[in-house]
N, C-alpha and C positions, 0 to 999 in steps of 0.2 A: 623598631619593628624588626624581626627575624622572620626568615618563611623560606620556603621550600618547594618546590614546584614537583609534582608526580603524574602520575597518569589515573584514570581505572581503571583497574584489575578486575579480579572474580569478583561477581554480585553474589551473595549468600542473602537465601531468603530462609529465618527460622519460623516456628511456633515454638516457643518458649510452653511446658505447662503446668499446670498449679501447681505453685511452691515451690519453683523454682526459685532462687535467689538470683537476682540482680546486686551489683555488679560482676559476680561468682561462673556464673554460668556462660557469661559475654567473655569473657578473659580466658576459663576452659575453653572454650570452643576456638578459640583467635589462636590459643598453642597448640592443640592440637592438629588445626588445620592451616598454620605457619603463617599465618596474616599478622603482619607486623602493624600497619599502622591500617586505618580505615575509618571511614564516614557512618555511623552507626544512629537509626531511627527505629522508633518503639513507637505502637500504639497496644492497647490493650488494658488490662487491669493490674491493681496492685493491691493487696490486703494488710500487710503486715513488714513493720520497720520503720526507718527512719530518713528525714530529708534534710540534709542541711541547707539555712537558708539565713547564712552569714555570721558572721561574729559579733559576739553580745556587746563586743565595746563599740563596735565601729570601726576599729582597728588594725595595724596589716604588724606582727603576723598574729597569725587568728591563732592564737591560742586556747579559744575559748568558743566552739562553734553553737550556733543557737542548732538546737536536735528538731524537728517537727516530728512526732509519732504520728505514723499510718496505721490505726489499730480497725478499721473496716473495710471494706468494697469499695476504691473509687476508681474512676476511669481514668486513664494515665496517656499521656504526649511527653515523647521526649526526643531526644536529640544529643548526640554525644561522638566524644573523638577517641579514637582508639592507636595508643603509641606507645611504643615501649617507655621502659625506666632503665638506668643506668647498664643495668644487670640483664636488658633483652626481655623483659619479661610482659607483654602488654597490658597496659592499664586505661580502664575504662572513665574518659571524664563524661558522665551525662548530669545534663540538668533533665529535670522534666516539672510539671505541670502534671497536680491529680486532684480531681474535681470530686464532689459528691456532695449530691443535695444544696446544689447551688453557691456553695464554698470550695474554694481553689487554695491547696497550697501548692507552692513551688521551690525548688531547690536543686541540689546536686545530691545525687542518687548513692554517692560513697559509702555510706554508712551502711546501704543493706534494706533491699526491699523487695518482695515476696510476691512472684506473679500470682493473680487472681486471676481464675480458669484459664487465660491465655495472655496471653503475647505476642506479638506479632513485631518479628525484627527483619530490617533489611542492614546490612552489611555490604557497603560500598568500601572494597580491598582502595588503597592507595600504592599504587607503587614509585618506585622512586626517591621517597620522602626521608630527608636526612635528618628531622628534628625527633628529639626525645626528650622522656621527664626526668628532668633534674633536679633533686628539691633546693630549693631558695630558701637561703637562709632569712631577708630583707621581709620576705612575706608569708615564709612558716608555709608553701606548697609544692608543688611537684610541678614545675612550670613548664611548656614547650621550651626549650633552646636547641641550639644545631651546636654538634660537636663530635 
């Protein structure tokens, strides 16, 4: 285990609005407004894009991610961490959960997904916090380490 102990900082409450892209728009806002690392929560919609939701073998490193297309309206939950990569640059890991018509997929938000009418983010700033993404060669990701 590696970890890092911070504070909370600035709360940032957004609206995100249609067609915004996720992850794209969480990461402009984090540079812009010099929030390195932070606790980051979505509810709202999402229409269009993709989820990934693991590797087709089973396998680490994922070479090969299974994609989920978002091609309608569903209602979206998520939850994600916000840390720089090597080069300072913040990078959003969120899974979420988007529902419609009584079907759930779930995944990690990397790939690019398009808010529906809104969005609604809280941004809980961390300070402190000495871990960043570095990618792992063992498991093919950008993993928290301290360094």
């Amino acid at each position: 285990m590696q970890y890092s102990q911070g504070k909370v900082g600035r709360v940032f409450t957004l609206r995100l609005e249609d067609g915004e892209r996720l992850p794209d728009c969480l990461e402009q806002f984090a540079m812009e407004h010099g929030i390195k690392t932070a606790l980051c929560t979505l509810i709202g919609g999402a229409d269009k894009g993709n989820v990934v939701s693991g590797p087709k073998d089973g396998g680490a490193p994922i070479i090969d991610p299974i994609l989920c297309p978002v091609r309608e309206a569903h209602e979206v939950l998520g939850l994600g961490t916000l840390y720089p990569d090597e080069g300072g640059v913040p990078v959003l890991h969120m899974h979420a959960a988007l529902g419609r018509a009584g079907e759930t997929v779930t995944g990690c938000i990397r790939p690019g997904l398009d808010v529906w009418l809104v969005g609604e983010v809280i941004i809980m700033e961390i300070e402190g916090s000495e871990l960043l993404r570095k990618q792992d060669a063992q498991y093919g990701l950008c993993l928290l380490t301290k360094e």
